[in-house]
C-alpha positions in Angstrom: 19.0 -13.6 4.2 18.5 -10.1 5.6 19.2 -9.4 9.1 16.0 -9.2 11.8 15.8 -5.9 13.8 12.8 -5.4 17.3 10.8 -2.7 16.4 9.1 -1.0 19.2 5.7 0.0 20.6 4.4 2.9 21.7 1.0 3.3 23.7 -2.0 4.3 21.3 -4.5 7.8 22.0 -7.7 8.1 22.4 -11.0 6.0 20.9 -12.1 7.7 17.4 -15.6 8.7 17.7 -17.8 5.4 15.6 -19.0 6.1 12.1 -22.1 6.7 11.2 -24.4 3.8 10.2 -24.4 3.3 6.7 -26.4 0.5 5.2 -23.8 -1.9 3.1 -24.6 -1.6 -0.4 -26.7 -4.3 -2.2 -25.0 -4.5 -6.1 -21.5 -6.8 -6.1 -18.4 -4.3 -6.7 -18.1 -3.2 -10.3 -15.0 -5.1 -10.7 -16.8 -8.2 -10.2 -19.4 -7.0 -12.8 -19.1 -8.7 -15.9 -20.0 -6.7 -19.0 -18.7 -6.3 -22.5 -15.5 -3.5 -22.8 -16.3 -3.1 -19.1 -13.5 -3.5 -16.3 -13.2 -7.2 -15.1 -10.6 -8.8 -13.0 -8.4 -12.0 -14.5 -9.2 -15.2 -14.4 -6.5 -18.3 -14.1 -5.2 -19.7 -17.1 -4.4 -23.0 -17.5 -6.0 -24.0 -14.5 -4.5 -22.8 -12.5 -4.9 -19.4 -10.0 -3.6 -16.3 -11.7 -2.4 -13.2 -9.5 -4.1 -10.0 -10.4 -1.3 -7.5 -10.7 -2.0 -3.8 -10.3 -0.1 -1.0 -10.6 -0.2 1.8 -8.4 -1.2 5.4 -9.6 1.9 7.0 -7.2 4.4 4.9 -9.7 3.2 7.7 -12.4 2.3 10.2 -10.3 4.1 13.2 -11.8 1.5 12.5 -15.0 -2.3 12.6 -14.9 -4.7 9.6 -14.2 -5.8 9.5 -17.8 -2.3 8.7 -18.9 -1.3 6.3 -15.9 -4.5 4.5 -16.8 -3.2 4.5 -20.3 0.1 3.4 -19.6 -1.0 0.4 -17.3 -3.4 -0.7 -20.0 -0.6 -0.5 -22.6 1.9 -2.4 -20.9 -0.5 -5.1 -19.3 -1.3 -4.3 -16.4 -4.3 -6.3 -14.5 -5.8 -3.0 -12.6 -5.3 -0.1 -11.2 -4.2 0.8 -7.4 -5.6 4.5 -6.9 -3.6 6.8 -4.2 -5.7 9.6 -2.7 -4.2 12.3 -2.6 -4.0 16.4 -3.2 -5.7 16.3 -6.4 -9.9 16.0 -7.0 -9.6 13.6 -9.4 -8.5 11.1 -7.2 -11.7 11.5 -5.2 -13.9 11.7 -7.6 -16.1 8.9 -7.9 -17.7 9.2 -11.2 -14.4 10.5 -12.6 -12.0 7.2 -11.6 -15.6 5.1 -12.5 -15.3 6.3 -16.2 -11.6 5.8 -16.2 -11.9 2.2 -15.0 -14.4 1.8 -18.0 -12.9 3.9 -20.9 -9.3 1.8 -20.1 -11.5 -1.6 -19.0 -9.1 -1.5 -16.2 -10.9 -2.6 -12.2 -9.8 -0.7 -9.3 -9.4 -3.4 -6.6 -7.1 -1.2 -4.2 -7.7 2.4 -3.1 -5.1 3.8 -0.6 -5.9 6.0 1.7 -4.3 9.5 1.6 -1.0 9.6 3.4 -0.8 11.3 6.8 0.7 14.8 5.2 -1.7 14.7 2.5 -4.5 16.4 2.3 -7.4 15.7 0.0 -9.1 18.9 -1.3 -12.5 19.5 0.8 -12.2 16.6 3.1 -10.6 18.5 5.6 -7.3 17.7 8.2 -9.0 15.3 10.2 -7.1 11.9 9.4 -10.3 10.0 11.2 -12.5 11.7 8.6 -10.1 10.5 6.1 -10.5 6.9 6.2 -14.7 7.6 6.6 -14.6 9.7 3.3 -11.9 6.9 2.0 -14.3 3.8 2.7 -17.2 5.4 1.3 -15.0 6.4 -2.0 -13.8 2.9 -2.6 -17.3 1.5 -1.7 -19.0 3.9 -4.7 -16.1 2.9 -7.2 -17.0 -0.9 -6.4 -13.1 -1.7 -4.6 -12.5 -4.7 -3.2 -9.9 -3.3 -0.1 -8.9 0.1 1.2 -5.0 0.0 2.6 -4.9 2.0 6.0 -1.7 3.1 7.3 -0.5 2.7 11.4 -0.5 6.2 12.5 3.0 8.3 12.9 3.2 8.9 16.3 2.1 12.4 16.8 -1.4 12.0 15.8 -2.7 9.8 18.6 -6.4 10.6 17.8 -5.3 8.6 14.4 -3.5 6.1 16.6 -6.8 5.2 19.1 -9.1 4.9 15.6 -6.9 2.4 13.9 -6.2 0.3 17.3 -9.8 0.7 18.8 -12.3 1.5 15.7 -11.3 0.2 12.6 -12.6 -3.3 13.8 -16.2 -1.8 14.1 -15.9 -0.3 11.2 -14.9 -3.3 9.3 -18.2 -4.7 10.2 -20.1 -2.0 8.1 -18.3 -2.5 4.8 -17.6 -5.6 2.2 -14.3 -3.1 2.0 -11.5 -5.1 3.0 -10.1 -2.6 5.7 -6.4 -3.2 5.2 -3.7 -2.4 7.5 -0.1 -1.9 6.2 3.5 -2.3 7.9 5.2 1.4 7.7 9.1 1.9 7.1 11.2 1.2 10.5 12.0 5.0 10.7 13.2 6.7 13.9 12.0 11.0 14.2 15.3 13.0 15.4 14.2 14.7 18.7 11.1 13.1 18.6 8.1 15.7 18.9 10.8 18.2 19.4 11.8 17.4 15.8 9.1 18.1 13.9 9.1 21.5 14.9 12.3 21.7 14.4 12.7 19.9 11.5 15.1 17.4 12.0 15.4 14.2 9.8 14.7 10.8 9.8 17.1 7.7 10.0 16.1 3.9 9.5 16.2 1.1 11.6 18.8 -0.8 9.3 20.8 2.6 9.3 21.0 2.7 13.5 24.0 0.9 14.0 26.1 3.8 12.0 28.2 5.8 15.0 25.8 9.1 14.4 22.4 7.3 14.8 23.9 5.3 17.3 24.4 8.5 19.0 21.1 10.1 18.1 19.0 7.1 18.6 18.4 7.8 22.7 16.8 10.7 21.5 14.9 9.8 19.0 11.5 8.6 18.4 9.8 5.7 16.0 7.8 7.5 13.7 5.1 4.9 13.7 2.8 3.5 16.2 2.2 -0.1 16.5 4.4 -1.5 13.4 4.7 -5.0 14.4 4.2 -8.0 13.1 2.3 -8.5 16.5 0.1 -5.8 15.9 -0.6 -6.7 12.4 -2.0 -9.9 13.0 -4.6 -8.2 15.2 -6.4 -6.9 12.2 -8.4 -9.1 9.9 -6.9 -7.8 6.2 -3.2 -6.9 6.1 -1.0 -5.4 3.2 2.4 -6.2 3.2 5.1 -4.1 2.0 9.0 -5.0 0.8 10.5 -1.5 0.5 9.3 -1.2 4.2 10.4 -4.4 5.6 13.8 -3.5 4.0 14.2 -0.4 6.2 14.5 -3.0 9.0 16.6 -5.3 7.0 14.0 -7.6 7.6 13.7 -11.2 5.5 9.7 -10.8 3.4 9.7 -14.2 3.1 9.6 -14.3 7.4 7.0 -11.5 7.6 5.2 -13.1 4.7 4.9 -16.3 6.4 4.2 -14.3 10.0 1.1 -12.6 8.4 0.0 -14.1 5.4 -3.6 -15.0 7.5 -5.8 -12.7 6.0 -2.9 -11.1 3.8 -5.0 -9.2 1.1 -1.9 -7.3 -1.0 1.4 -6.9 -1.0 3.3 -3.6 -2.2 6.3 -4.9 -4.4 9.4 -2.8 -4.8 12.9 -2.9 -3.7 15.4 -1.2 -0.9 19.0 0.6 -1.9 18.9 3.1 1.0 16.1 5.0 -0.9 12.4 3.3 -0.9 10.2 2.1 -3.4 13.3 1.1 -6.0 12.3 -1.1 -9.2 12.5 -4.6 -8.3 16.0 -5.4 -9.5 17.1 -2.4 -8.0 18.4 -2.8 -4.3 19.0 -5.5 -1.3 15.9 -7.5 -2.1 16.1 -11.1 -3.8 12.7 -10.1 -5.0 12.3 -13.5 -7.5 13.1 -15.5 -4.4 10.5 -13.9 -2.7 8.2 -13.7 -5.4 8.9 -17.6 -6.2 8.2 -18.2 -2.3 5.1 -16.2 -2.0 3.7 -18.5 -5.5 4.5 -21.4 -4.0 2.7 -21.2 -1.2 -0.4 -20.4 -3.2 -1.0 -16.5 -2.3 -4.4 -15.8 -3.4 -4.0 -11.8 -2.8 -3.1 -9.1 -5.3 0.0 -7.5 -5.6 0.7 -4.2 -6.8 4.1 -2.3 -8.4 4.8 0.7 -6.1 7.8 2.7 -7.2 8.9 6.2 -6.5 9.2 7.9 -10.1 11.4 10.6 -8.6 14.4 8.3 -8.6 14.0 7.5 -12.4 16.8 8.4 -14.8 13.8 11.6 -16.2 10.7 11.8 -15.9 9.8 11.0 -19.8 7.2 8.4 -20.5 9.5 6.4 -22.7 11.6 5.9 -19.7 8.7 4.9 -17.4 7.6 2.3 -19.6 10.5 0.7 -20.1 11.4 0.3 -16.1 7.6 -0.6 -15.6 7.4 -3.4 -18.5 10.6 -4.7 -17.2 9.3 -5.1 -13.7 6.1 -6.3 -14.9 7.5 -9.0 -16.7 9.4 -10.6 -13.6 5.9 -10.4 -11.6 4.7 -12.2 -14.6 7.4 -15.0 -14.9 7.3 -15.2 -10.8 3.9 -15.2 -10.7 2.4 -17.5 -13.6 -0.5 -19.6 -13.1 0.1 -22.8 -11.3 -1.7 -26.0 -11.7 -4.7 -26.3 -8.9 
């Protein structure tokens, strides 16, 4: 079992302006819409509940949407988890609405752009962001948006997600879901970034240079705690990140599996976001846990292609099939 490491806290910024009133939209989200060659999600075989398994765009993200679409249809995928990120077709509505169609793949999960992303015309205002972001996964009929805890130099960021978001969930049937970050410490803190130190993790601190550079360095994320977590209504749950603590995911499954709407599966060998047999997770233990105890949430495959042997589509197809097919045998319907 992995070793348990405190993670600290950090006072938030300021309150986020509120949103503006929107009026929540009548029609059911498309994935629930139930139409012939249209996009639908799963239902449990045998009688028993079946886990809707996505895969996320960024696991393919040096190819176009088209052919990750194409690819998770091919290999069996349940849905699609879109990233938003520097390119417009992944904030165009109508565009990832026709994809969902043409590949009869739903988009349950949309993921809001990363803090060092930004989307084309939506500006640098990470506030703005998560406004444009509910209203995008609202028109392509999502079920939950994953938020990220804010990286501690963008305390605007910080007061929305610990004062706001709550308000906000009230004006949406988007699940507002907030994720656990990597236990990552900034060298030289603020300092740092100008400077443009690097980055050590929580699991690494005990090695003599970070225990030497730790008094001076700075958690990169506000508010990761399981603590914290459990404030909000919808959590996502990630392994890769939970590994950069050496932290057990069957404890922080069990510590905020209330209102747990997705977990991000991959593995941990120093670098994040490994395939699932790749790294210090026991991943079908955890899987085989998380079954057990009758999780009712999606999960989704989140690798990092840039660690894969090339960057052919033979090659991504063969890692993704294989980790799709543990999810699957981990995973299987259960009798009710």
């Amino acid at each position: 079992m992995m070793a348990r490491f405190p993670v600290g806290e950090f006072p938030g910024g300021r309150a986020a302006a509120a949103p503006p009133a929107r009026s929540v939209p009548d029609k059911p989200p498309l994935h629930y819409i139930r139409r012939e060659g249209g996009a639908s999600l799963p239902e449990g075989r045998g009688g028993g509940f079946q886990t809707v398994i996505l895969l996320s765009i960024g696991s393919l993200r040096f190819f176009g949407l088209d052919r990750v679409f194409m690819v998770a249809k091919d290999l069996g995928f349940d849905g699609v988890e879109v990233i938003v990120d520097d390119r417009w077709d992944t904030t165009d509505a109508g565009y990832l609405r026709l994809l969902s169609e043409r590949y009869a793949l739903p988009i349950p999960s949309l993921h809001s752009p990363f803090s060092f992303i930004k989307p084309p015309a939506w500006g640098n205002d990470q506030v703005e962001h998560m406004r444009r972001s509910v209203k995008l996964a609202e028109d392509i009929g999502s079920e939950l948006l994953v938020i990220h805890l804010a990286f501690f130099a963008d305390r605007r960021y910080a007061g929305w997600v610990r004062n706001d978001l709550p308000r906000w969930q009230e004006r949406t049937r988007v699940k507002l879901a907030v994720e656990n970050m990597p236990h990552a410490f900034k060298i030289l803190g603020g300092a740092g970034i100008r400077l443009g130190t690097g980055t050590f993790y929580a699991v690494d601190r005990g090695r003599l240079r970070n225990r030497l550079l730790r008094p001076f360095s700075r958690d990169c994320h506000i508010d990761n705690t399981f603590e914290n977590l459990r404030r909000y209504r919808w959590r996502v749950l990630d392994t890769t990140h939970l590994a950069t603590a050496g932290i057990d995911p069957v404890d922080a499954y069990e510590a905020v599996k209330d209102g747990l709407a997705l977990i991000h599966v991959s593995n941990y060998n120093g670098r994040e976001h490994q395939p699932l047999s790749a790294g210090v997770i026991d991943m079908r233990a955890f899987l085989d846990h998380v079954a057990r105890d009758g999780y009712e949430g999606h999960v989704t495959l989140e690798l990092m292609p840039d660690h894969f042997p090339d960057r052919s589509e033979v090659t991504a197809r063969g890692i993704l099939a294989a980790d799709l097919a543990l999810l699957r045998s981990c995973l299987a319907p259960r009798p009710a």
